[in-house]
DRENRO-435828 format. One record per residue (C-alpha): x, y, z; residue in one letter. Coordinates in steps of 0.02 Angstrom, whole numbers, plus 50000, padded with zeros to 5 digits. Example, Ala and Ser with C-alpha at 12.3 -4.5 7.8 and 13.67 -1.06 7.14 Angstrom:
! residues 2
{pt {50615 49775 50390} "A"}
{pt {50684 49947 50357} "S"}
END
This chain:
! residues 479
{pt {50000 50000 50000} "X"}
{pt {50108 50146 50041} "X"}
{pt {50230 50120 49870} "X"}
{pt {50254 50293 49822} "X"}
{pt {50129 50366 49926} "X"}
{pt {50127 50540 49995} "X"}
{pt {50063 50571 50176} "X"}
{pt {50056 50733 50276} "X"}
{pt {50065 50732 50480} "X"}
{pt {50024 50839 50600} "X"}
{pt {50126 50856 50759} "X"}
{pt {50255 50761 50683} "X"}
{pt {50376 50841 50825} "X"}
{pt {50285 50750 50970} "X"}
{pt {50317 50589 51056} "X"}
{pt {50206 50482 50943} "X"}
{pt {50222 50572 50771} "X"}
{pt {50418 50565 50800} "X"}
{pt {50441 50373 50801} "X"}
{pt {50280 50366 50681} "X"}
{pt {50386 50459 50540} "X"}
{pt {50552 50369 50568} "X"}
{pt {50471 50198 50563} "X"}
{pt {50362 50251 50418} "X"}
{pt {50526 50302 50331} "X"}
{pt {50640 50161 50370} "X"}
{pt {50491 50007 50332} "X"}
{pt {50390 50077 50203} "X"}
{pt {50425 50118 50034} "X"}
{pt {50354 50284 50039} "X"}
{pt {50353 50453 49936} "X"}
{pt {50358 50585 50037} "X"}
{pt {50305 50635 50203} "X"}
{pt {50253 50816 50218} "X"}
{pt {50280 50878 50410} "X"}
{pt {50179 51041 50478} "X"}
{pt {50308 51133 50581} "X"}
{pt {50262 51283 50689} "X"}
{pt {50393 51374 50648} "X"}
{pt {50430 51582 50616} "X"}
{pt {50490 51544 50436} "X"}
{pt {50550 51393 50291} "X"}
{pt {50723 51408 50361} "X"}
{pt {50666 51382 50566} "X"}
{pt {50567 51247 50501} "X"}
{pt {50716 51176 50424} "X"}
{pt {50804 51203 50582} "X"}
{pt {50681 51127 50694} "X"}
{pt {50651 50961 50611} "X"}
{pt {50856 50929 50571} "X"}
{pt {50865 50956 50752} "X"}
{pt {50719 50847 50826} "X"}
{pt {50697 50703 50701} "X"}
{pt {50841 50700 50577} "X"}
{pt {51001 50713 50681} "X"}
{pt {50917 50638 50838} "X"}
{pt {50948 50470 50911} "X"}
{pt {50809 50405 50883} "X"}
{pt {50852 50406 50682} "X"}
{pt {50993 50317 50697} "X"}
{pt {50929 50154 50646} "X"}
{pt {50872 50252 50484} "X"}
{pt {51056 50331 50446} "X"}
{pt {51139 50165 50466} "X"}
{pt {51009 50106 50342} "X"}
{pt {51064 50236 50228} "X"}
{pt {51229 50263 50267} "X"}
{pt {51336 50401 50185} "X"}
{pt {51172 50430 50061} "X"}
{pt {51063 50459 50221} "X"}
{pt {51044 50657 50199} "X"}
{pt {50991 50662 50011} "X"}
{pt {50877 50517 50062} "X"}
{pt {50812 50630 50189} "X"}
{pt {50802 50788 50102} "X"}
{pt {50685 50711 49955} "X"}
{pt {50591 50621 50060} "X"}
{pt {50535 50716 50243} "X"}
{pt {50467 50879 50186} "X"}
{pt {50453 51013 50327} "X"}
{pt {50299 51130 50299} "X"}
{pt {50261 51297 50401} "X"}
{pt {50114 51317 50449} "X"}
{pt {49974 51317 50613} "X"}
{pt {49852 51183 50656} "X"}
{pt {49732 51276 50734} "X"}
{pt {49726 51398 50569} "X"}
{pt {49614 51397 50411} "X"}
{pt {49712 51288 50274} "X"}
{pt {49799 51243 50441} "X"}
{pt {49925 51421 50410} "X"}
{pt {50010 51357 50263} "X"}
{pt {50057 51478 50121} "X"}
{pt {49940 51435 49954} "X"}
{pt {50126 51359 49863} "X"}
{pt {50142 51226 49990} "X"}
{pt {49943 51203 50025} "X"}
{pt {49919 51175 49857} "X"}
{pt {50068 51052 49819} "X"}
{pt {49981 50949 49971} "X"}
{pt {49803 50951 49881} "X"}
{pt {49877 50885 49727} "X"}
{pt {50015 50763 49797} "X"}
{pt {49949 50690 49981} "X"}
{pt {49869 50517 49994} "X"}
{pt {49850 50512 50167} "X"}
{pt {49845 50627 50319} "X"}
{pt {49887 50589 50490} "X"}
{pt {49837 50710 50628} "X"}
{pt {49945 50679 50787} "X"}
{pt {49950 50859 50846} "X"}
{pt {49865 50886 51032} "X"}
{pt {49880 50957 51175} "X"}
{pt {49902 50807 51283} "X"}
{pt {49914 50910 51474} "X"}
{pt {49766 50819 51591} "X"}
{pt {49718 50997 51647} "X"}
{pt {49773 51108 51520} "X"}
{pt {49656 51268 51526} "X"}
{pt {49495 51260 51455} "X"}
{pt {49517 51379 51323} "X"}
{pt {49691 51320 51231} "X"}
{pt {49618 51152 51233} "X"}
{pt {49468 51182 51139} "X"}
{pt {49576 51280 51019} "X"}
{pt {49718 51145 50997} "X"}
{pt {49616 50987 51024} "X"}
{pt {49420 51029 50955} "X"}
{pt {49457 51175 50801} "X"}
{pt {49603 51100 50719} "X"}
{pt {49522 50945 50674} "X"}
{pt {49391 51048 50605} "X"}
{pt {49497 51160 50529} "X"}
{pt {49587 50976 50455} "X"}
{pt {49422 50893 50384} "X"}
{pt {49407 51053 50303} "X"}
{pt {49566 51064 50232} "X"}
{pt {49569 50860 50191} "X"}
{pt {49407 50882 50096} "X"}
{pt {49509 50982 49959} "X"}
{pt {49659 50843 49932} "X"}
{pt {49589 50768 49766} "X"}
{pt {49691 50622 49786} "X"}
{pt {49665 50571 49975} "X"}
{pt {49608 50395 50028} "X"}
{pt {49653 50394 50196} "X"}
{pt {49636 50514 50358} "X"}
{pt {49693 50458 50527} "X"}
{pt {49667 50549 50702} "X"}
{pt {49777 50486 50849} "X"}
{pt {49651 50511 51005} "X"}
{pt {49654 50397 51172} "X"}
{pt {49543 50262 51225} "X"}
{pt {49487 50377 51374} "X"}
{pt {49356 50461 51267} "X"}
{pt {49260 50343 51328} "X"}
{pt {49245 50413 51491} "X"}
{pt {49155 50352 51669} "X"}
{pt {49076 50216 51582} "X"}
{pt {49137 50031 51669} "X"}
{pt {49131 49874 51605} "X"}
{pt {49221 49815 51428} "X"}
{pt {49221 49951 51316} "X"}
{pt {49204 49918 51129} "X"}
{pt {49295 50004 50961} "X"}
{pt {49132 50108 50933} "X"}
{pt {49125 50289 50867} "X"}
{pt {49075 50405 50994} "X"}
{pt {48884 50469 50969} "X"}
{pt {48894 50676 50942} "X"}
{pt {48817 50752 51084} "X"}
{pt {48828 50604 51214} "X"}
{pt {48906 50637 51394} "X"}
{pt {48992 50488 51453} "X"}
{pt {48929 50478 51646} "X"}
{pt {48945 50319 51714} "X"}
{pt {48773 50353 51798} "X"}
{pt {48679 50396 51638} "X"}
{pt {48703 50238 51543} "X"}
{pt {48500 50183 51545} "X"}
{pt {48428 50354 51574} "X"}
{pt {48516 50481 51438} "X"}
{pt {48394 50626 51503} "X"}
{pt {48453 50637 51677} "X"}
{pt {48598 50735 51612} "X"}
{pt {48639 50876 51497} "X"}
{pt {48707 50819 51331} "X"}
{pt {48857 50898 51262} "X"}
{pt {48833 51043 51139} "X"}
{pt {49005 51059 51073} "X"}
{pt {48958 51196 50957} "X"}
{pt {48906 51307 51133} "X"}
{pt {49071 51242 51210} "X"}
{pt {49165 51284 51091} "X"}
{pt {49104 51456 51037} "X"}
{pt {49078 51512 51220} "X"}
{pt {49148 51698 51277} "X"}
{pt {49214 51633 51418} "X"}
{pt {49271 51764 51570} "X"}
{pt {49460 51744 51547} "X"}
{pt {49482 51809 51711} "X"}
{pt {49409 51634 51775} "X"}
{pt {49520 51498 51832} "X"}
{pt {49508 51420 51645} "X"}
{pt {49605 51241 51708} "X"}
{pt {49469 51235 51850} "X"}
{pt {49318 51290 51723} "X"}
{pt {49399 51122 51585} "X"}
{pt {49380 51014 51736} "X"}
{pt {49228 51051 51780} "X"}
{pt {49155 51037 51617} "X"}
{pt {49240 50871 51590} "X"}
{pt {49158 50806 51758} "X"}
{pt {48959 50865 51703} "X"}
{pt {48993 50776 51556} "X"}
{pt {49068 50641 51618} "X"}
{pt {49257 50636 51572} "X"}
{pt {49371 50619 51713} "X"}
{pt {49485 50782 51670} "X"}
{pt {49503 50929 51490} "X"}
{pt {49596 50819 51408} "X"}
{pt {49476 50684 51393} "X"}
{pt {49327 50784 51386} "X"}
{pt {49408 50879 51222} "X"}
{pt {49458 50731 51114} "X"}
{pt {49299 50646 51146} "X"}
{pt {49244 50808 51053} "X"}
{pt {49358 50800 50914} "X"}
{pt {49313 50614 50865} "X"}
{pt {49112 50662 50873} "X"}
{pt {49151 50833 50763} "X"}
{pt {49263 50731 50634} "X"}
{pt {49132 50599 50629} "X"}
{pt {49012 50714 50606} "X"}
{pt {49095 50807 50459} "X"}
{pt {49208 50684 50375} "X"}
{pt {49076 50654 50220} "X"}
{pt {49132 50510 50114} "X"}
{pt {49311 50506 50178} "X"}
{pt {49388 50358 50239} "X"}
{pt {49421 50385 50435} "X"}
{pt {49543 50268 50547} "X"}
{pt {49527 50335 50736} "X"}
{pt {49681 50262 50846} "X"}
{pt {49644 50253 51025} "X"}
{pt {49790 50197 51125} "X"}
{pt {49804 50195 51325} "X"}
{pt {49922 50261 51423} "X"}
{pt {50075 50249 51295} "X"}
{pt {50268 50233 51387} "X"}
{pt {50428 50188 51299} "X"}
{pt {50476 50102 51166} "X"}
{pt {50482 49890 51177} "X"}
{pt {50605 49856 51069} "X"}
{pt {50622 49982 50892} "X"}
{pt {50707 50086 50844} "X"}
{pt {50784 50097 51033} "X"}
{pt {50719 50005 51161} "X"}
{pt {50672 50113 51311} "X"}
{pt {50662 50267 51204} "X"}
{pt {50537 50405 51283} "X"}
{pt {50519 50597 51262} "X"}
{pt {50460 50699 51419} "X"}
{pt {50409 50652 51612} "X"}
{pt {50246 50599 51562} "X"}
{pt {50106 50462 51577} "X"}
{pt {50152 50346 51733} "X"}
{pt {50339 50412 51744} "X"}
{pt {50312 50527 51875} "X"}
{pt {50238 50400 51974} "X"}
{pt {50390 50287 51933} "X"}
{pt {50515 50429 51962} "X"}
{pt {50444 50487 52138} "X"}
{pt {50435 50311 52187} "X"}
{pt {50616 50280 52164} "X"}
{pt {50658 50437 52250} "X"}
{pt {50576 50366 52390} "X"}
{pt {50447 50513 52377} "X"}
{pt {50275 50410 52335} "X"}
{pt {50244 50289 52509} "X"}
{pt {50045 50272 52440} "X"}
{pt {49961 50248 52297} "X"}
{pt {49786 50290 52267} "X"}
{pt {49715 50136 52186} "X"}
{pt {49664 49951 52194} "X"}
{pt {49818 49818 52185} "X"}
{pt {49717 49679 52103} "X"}
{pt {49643 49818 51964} "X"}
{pt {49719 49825 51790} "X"}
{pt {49816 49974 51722} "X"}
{pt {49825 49985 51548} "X"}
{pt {50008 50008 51476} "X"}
{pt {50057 50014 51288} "X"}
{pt {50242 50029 51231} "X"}
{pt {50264 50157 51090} "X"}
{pt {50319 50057 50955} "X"}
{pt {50173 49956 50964} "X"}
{pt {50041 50081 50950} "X"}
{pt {50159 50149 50773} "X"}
{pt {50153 49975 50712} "X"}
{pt {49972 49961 50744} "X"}
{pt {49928 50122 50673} "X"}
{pt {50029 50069 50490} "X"}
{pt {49940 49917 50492} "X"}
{pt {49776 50000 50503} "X"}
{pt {49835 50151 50365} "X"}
{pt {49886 49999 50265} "X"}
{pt {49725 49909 50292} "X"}
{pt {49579 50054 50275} "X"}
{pt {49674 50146 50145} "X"}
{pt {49678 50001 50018} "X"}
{pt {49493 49962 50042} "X"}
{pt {49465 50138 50042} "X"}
{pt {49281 50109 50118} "X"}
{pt {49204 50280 50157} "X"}
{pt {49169 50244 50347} "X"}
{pt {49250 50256 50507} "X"}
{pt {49358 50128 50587} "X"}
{pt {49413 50120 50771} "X"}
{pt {49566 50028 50853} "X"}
{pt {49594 50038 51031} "X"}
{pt {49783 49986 51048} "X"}
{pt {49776 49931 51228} "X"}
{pt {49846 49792 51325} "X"}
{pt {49693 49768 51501} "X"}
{pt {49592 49629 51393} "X"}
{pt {49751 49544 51292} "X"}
{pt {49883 49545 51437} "X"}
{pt {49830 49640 51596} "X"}
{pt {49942 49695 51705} "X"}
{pt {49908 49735 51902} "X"}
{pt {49967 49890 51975} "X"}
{pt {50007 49754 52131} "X"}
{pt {50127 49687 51991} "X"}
{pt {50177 49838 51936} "X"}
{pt {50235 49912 52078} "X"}
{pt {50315 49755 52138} "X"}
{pt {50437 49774 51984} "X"}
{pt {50468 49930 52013} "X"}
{pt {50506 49871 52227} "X"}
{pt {50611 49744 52124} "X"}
{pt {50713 49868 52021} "X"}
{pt {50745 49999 52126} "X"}
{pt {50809 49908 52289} "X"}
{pt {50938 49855 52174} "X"}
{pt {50965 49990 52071} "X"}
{pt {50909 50167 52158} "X"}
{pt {50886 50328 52095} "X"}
{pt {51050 50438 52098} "X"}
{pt {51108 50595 52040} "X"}
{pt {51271 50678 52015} "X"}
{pt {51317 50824 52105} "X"}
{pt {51479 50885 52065} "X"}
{pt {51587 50739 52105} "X"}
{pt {51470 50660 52222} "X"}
{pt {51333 50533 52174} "X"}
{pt {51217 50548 52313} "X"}
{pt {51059 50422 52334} "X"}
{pt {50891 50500 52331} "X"}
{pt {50837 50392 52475} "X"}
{pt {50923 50239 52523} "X"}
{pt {50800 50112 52579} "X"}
{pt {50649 50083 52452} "X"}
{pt {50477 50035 52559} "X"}
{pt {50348 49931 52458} "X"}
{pt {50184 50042 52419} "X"}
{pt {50030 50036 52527} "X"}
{pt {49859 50065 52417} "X"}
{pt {49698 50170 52457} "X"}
{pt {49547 50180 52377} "X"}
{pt {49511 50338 52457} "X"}
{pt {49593 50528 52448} "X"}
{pt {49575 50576 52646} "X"}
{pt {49656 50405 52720} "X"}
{pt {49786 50397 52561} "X"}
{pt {49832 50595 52603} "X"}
{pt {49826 50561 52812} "X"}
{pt {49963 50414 52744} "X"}
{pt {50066 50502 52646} "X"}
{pt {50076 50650 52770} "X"}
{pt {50140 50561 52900} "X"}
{pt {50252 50454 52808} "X"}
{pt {50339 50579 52726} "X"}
{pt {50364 50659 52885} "X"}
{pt {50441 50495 52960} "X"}
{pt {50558 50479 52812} "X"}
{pt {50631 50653 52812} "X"}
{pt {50630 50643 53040} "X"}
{pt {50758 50474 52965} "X"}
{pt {50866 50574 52864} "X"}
{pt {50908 50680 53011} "X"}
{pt {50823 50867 52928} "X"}
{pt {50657 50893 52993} "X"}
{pt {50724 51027 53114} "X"}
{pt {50759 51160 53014} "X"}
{pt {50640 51285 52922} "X"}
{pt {50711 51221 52747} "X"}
{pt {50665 51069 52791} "X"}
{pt {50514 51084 52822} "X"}
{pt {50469 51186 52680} "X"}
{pt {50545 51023 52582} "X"}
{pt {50430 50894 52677} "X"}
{pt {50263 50988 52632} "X"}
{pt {50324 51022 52468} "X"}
{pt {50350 50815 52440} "X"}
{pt {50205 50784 52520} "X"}
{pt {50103 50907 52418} "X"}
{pt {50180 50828 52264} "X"}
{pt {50135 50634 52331} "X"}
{pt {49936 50703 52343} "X"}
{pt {49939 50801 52186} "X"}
{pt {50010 50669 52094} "X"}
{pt {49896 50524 52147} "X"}
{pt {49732 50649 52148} "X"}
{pt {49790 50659 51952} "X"}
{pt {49796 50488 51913} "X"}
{pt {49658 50427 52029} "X"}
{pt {49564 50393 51892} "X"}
{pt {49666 50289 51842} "X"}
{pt {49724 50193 52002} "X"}
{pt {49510 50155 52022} "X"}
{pt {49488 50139 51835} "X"}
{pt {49339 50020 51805} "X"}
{pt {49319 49993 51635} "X"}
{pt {49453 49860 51474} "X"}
{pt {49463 49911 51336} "X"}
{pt {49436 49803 51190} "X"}
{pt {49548 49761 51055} "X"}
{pt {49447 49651 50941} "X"}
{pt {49474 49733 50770} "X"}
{pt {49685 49777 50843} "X"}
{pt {49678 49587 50856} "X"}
{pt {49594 49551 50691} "X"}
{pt {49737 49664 50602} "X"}
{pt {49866 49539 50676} "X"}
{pt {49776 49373 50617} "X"}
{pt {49760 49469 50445} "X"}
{pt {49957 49504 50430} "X"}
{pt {50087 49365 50337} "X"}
{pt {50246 49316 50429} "X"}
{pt {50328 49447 50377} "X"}
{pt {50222 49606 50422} "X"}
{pt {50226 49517 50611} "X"}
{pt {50396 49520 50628} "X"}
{pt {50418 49690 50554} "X"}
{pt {50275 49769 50633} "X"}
{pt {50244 49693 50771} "X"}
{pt {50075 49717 50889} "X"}
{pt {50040 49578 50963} "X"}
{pt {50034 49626 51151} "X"}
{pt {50012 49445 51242} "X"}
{pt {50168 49416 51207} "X"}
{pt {50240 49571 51317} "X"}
{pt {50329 49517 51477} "X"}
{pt {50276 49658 51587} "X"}
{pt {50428 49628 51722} "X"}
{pt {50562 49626 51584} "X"}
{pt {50498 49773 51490} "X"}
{pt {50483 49884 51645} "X"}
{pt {50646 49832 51732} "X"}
{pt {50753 49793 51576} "X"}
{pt {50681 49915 51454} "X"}
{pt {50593 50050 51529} "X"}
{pt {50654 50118 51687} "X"}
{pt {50799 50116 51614} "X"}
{pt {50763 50222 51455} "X"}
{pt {50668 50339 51570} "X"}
{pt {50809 50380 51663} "X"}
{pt {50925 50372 51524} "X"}
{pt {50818 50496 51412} "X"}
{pt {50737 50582 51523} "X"}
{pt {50825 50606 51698} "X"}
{pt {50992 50595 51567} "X"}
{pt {51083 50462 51695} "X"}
{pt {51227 50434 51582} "X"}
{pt {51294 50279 51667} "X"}
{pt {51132 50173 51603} "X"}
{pt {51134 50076 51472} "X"}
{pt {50978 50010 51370} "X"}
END
């Protein structure tokens, strides 16, 4: 399928979109891939994607593909375009819109703003117009067959139970309590969202999260991709639509670097203040799933599907939750045990000057809550003990440092309680149905079959150590 085809992304530059283009480049045989770039000019455009994808690490599998020809490989095939998302004709001068009209076969929209609590405002903007503004812009490619929007399987919202690869309904709230009766509650209106004048002197993070929680989403992220797949639905016409909902996606499993992850995000803070000895609770169930996909899969999965939909070229809309609860669930009970395993014999350190000091020397196993007020009365007094231990509680200083940790520790959990007393798998019937449709071959080049994950190995040999290789940049780890 994609021999000599031409595909544009959006948010190219972000975790996903990154390893999407480089595999894309090094396993397909493609055309071109056209990049939007927010960038001042051609020449910071230029600038920007030579320094984040094409002289990064993670192309490096790609230039020892290419070897000495790998930069006039690159330069004819990833094309760098300036332009603005949440823009009509998405800010791209009419030369470069128009050469994507004639030339693009399928578009890819990865751009989001992906903060839980982002204010209310900048996420309707980034997450709810620019698809529009997309659609728009896709309905004028005269050659398109394809268009693909990345979202996240927690559109689905409060509802519990096993959730199935359906298209959200436009106007539907997603309360968990409103499942028999859909009058109860007040049914989204995204156009009156949306076009609001809100009072910008409000506390817009506060106002996103409580419009995500009347609707039933459990935070502004949620709430405003849930919007975007009911307004491209909505809109799309006779184009063919593949929606991609992964879970919570951490490093890469094994391509093109195992371990490989951009930014403290997802579960890594959780990891991170763990190992510091900084997170003594967890707000959460031991025996309940989380739901953790590794990069690479979700880029493999999201090819196949391109591949797939784009051949049959079926005007409808197709929805893969890449997810791993159903196929291979893993406990946060096990979880967290790896992670008791890992770090009592491997602990957090950083370098200060010439000394390597431990974060915290003795790693404690994790008690759980399923409430905030006994998880917080927990965590309060155990991060007291722990700093009373280290001999520092007595000074102001000090004590500014304990409440700080401790405000951290509730903060932290309060964000992700959701997903600690998370209720609801997601299925991965038609994920699965790509893999029984795929020769030899495709499996062992794009590989997505999640049962065969071993959850310990990945997070104790794979990666805790990429996180704090790429992200806490602890130079003496190797991957």
């Amino acid at each position: 399928f994609f021999e000599g085809k031409n595909i544009f992304v959006t948010g190219g530059t972000g975790l996903l979109g990154k390893v999407l283009v480089e595999k894309i480049l090094r396993s397909t045989p493609i055309g071109k891939i056209y990049v939007l770039v927010k960038a001042d000019d051609q020449e910071a455009a230029v600038d920007r994607i030579t320094k984040e994808l094409i002289n990064s690490e993670l192309f490096r599998c790609l230039k020892e593909k290419h070897g000495k020809y790998y930069q006039a490989y690159i330069r004819e095939t990833l094309i760098p375009i300036v332009g603005n998302i949440c823009e009509p004709n998405l800010g791209m001068d009419s030369d470069s819109a128009h050469a994507i009209m004639e030339d693009v076969n399928v578009i890819i929209e990865s751009a989001a703003i992906t903060t839980l609590n982002e204010r209310y405002d900048v996420s309707l903007e980034a997450n709810v117009n620019s698809p529009q503004q997309l659609m728009r812009f896709a309905k004028t490619c005269k050659n398109l067959e394809l268009l693909v929007h990345i979202s996240t399987a927690y559109v689905n919202g409060e509802r519990e139970g096993i959730i199935l690869e359906k298209p959200l309904i436009m106007g539907e709230n997603r309360r968990k309590d409103d499942t028999c009766n859909t009058s109860r509650f007040p049914q989204l209106n995204i156009t009156d969202e949306a076009s609001s004048n809100y009072d910008l002197t409000r506390d817009m993070k506060r106002l996103g999260m409580e419009r995500a929680n009347l609707y039933g989403w459990y935070n502004t992220y949620h709430l405003t991709k849930a919007m975007a797949e009911m307004v491209i639905n909505e809109t799309r016409g006779d184009i063919p639509v593949v929606i991609i909902r992964p879970t919570v996606i951490e490093s890469c499993y094994k391509e093109p670097i195992p371990g490989w992850i951009q930014g403290n995000r997802m579960f890594d803070p959780v990891i991170v203040s763990y190992g510091r000895g900084q997170l003594p609770a967890f707000l959460g169930k031991p025996d309940s799933p989380m739901d953790v996909i590794p990069l690479d899969i979700v880029v493999n999965g999201t090819i196949a599907a391109i591949a797939k939909h784009g051949y049959i070229q079926k005007p409808e809309l197709n929805v893969y939750h890449m997810s791993s609860s159903v196929t291979n669930p893993l406990r946060y009970s096990e979880f967290f045990e790896y992670l008791y395993e890992y770090f009592s014999s491997e602990p957090l350190i950083e370098s200060e000057s010439l000394i390597r000091v431990n974060y915290y020397d003795d790693i404690e196993k994790i008690k759980y809550f399923d409430n905030f007020n006994d998880f917080s009365t927990y965590t309060r007094e155990e991060i007291s003990r722990r700093s009373g231990r280290e001999n520092v509680v007595g000074t102001e200083k000090a004590k500014k440092q304990c409440r700080a940790k401790i405000m951290y520790a509730e903060h932290l959990c309060k964000m992700y309680e959701f997903l600690g007393l998370f209720k609801a798998r997601f299925h991965a019937g038609n994920t699965q149905k790509l893999l029984y449709e795929m020769s030899k071959e495709e499996m062992d080049n794009f590989d997505i079959d999640v049962s065969k994950i071993e959850w310990r190995k990945y997070f104790q040999e794979v990666h805790i150590p990429g996180l704090r290789k790429h992200v806490l940049n602890d130079r003496s780890i190797s991957v």
